[in-house]
N, C-alpha and C positions, 0 to 999 in steps of 0.2 A: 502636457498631455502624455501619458505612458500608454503604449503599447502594445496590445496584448495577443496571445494567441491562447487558447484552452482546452486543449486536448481532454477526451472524454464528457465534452458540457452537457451531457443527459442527463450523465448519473451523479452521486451525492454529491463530490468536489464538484464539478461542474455547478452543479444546481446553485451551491451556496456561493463559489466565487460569480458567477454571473448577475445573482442578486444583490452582494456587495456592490460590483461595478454599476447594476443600473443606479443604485443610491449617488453613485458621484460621476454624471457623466463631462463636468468637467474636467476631470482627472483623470479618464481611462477610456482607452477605445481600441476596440475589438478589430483584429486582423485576421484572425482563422478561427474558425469552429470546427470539431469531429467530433462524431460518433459512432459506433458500433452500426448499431442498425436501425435505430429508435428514428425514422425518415420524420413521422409526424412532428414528434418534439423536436428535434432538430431543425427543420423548417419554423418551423415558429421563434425560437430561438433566434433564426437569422433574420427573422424580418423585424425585430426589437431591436437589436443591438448592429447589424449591415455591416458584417463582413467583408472582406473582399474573396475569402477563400470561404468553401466547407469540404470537409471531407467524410465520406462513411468509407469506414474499413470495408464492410460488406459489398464485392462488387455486383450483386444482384439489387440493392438499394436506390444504385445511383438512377437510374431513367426516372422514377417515381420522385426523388428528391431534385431531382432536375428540372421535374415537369413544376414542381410544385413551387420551383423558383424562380419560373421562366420568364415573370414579368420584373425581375430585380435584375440589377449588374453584379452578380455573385457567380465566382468561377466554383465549379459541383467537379469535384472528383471523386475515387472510390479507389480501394482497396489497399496493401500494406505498402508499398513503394509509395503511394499517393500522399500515407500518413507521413514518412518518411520525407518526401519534399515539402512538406509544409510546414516540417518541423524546421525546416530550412529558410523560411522568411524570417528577415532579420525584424526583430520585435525587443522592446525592453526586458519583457518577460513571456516568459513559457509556462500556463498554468499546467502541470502531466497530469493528470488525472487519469490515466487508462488504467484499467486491475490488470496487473499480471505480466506476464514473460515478454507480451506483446507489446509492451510501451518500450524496448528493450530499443530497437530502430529508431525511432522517434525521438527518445532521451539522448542515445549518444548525436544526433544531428542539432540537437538542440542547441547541447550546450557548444556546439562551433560555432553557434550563428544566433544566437539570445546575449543580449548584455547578464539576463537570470533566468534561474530553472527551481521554478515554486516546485520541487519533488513531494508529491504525493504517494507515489511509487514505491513499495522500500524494495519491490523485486529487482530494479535495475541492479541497484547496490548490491542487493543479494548474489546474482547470478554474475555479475561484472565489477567487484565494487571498484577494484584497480584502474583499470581501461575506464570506467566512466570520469573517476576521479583526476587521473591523470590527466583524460581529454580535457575536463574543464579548466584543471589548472593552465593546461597551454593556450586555452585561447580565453584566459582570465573572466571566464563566468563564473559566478557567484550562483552555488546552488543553497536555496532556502528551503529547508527541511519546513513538511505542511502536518506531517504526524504529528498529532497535539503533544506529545510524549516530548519527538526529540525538538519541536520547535519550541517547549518549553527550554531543553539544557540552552539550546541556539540561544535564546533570547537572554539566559541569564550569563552564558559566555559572549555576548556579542559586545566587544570594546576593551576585551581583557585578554588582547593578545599573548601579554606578557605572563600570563595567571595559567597556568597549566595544572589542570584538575587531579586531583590523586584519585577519585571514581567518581560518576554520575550514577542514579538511581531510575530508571524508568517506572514508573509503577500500572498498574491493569485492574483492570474490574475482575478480575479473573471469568467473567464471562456471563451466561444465564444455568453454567451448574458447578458453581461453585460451593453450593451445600448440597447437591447431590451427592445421593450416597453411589458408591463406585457400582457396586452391583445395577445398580437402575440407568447407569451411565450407558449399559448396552443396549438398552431400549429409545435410546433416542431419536427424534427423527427431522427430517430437514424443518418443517415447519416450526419445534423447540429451537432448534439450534440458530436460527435467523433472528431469533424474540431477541434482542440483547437489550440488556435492563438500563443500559443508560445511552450508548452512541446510537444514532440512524444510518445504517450504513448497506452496501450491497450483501447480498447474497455470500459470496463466496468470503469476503472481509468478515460476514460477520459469523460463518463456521470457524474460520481461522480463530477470531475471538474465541468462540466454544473454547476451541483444543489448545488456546493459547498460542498457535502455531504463530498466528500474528505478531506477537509479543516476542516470539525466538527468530523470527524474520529483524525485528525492529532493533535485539541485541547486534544482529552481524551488519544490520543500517547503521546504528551508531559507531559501530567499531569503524568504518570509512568515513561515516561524516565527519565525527570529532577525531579522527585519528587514535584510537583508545585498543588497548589490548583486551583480550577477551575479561582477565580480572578485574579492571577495570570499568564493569559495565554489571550493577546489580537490580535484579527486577521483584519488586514488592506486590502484592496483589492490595489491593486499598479500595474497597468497595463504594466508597464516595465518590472516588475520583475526583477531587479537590486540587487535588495536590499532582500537578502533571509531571514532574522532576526536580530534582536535587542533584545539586553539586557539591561535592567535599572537595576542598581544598587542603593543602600541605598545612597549614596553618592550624586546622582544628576548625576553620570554619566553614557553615554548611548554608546555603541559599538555595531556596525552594521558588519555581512559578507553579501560580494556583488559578483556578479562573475554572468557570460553569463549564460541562458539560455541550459543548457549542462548538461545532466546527467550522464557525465563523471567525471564532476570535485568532488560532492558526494563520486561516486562509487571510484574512486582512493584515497581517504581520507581513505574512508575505506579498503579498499585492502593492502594501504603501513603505514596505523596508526600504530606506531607515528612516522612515517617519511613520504617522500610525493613524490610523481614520478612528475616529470619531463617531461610529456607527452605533451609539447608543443601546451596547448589549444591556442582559439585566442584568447585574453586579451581583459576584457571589457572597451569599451570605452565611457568613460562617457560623453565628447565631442559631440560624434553622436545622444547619449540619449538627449541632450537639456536640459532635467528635470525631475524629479522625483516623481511622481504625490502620493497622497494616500489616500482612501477616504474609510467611512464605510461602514458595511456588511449591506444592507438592507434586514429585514426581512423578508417583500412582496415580495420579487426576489427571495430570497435566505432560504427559510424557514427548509430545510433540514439542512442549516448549526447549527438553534436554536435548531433542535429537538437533535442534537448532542451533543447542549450544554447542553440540560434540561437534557439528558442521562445520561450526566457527574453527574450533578451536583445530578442525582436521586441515583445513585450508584448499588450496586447491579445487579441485571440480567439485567437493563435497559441497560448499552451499547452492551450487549451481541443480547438482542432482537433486538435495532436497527439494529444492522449490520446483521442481519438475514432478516428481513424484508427489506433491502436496497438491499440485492444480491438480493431477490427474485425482487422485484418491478423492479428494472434496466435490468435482467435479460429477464423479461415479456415487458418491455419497447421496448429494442432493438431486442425482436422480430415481435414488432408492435401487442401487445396483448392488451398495455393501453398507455394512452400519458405522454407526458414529463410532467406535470404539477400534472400528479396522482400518481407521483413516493411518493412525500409528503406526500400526502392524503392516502398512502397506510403502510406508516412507520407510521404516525401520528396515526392512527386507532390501528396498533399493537402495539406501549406503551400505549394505553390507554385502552386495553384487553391484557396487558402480563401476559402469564403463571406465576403459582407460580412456585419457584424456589431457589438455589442458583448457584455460580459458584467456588464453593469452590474445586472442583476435575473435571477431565475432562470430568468424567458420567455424572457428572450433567451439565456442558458445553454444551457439546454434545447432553443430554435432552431440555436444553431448546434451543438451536436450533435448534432443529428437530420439535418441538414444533411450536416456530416461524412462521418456515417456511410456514407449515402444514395452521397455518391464514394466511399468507401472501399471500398463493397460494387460496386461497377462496377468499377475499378480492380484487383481482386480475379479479378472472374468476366474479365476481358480478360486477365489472366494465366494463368489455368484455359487459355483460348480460345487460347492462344497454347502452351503448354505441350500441349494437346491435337493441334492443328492439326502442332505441331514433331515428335510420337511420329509420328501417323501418315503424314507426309511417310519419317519414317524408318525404316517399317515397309514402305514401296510396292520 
């Protein structure tokens, strides 16, 4: 019987590794649940699968999610230290599932005290990838990459220690406006941007898709998970999504994992690694695909993807900043604050006035994302200011 804890179980990882687990309740059993604020789903969730912990980040949550478990023996905590010690019960595995800078606590507690860490997360790595990486190595957890992307490379390097790749290939849907013509790209708006043509996925993940931004996060994840320099890591836009990574080897040879559109078949890799459940997905048919298309990342469309790269390749507090200035900008985006097109124009502006800095400990993590932010949200409201100011000039 494995272990489990699974941070974020509301939302999409959540949803699907918890459905996996009820399929085998010989095999898996559930030790902590969290949530953001979702009290209803959350409670219900707990009284399926009987936890011994839950936790909601939001400490205004907790009375109501407390009441509502009052007839179970389930300890109800709240808020970010809360997430933080629970990440600290010792469990086989650690399902991350949180979006964003916030699972940032949780992930490096995990992996002192998880035998594995199913990272769903690529912002840890983003913002930390050193300090997380390092921590895991000392206290020998095993993190399993859950992004279909790099838990394909994972899967086709897993037992080939000795095989050191000359590049891996990630590839991306390039998003829901990947034939959009650039001009109409400025008319976008959150409800377009959320539609994505093949994955189910949150809100904020699935504008990142939009802008690719997702995809230049998930280069500077592979660079810490496989150990890979930035040349080293090439990303194809492939509209099927068939084919979730490629590995070249010194040799001339190249080995591809393919598999449907499912962010099941990831999430169960990780759950039953190194063995594999049996969960009966439908099986891809390559027949009905026709063909396998693949084409580059253009810059002009996709410009969030480069700044991702320049981050990489800048080191230092640079991917920390982007990913700070990315929540905010998307953030403001999908409240209809700024348009899709100024999400860029708002990450661009904050690497090119980042804070001084390191990210050598989590204070200074933490500083310089508080930092970030702080311009991102000015940078933002002067867009507002300037998009306000522009209507009603054009209104006189």
């Amino acid at each position: 019987m494995r272990k489990l804890s699974v941070f974020g179980a509301t939302g999409t990882i959540g949803d699907n590794a918890l459905d996996l687990v009820g399929r085998y309740p010989d095999k898996f059993e559930i030790e902590v649940l969290t949530a953001h604020e979702n009290v209803e789903k959350l409670a219900a969730l707990a009284r399926v699968h009987k936890p011994s912990l839950v936790v909601v980040s939001d400490p205004e949550c907790q009375p109501s999610l407390a009441s509502a478990l009052s007839d179970l023996p389930i300890k109800v905590e709240a808020g970010a230290q809360a997430l933080v010690d629970a990440a600290c019960v010792p469990v086989d595995l650690v399902v991350m599932g949180i979006v964003g800078f916030a699972a940032l606590g949780p992930s490096l507690a995990a992996v002192r005290y998880a035998d594995a860490v199913a990272l769903a997360n690529k912002e840890c790595l983003v913002v930390s990838g050193a300090m997380l990486m390092e921590t895991a190595a000392r206290h020998a957890t095993r993190l399993l990459p859950v992004d279909s992307e790099h838990n394909g490379v994972f899967q086709l390097l897993d037992g080939r220690d000795g095989d050191t790749p000359s590049k891996i290939v990630l590839t991306a849907s390039g998003g829901p406006f990947r034939d959009m013509s650039l001009d109409d790209m400025a008319q976008v708006t959150p409800e377009m941007a959320i539609a994505h043509p093949n994955w189910t996925m949150g809100a904020k993940i699935s504008v990142d898709s939009a802008t690719m931004m997702n995809k230049g996060l998930e280069v500077i994840e592979a660079a810490w998970m496989f150990d890979l320099g930035p040349a080293q890591i090439d990303v194809l836009i492939h509209p099927q999504v068939a084919v979730h990574g490629l590995v070249y080897f010194n040799d001339g040879s190249v080995i591809g994992q393919l598999g449907t559109a499912d962010m099941k078949t990831p999430i169960s890799v990780a759950l039953a690694w190194p063995d594999r459940l049996d969960w009966k997905p439908e099986p891809l048919d390559l027949l009905s695909l026709g063909s396998l298309d693949f084409m580059a990342v253009e810059e002009a469309r996709y410009p969030c993807f480069f700044l991702a790269r320049q981050a990489l390749a800048s080191g230092g507090i640079m991917p920390a900043v982007l990913n700070a200035a990315n929540e905010v900008a998307v953030a403001a985006f999908l409240d209809g604050r700024i348009g899709f097109t100024e999400i860029g124009a708002i990450v661009d502006d904050c690497l090119q006035n980042a804070p001084d800095g390191d990210v050598r400990s989590l204070e200074a993590v933490l500083e310089i994302d508080a930092r970030t932010r702080r311009l991102a949200e000015t940078r933002c409201a002067s867009y507002m200011l300037g998009a306000s100011m522009a209507k009603t000039r054009g209104g006189v």
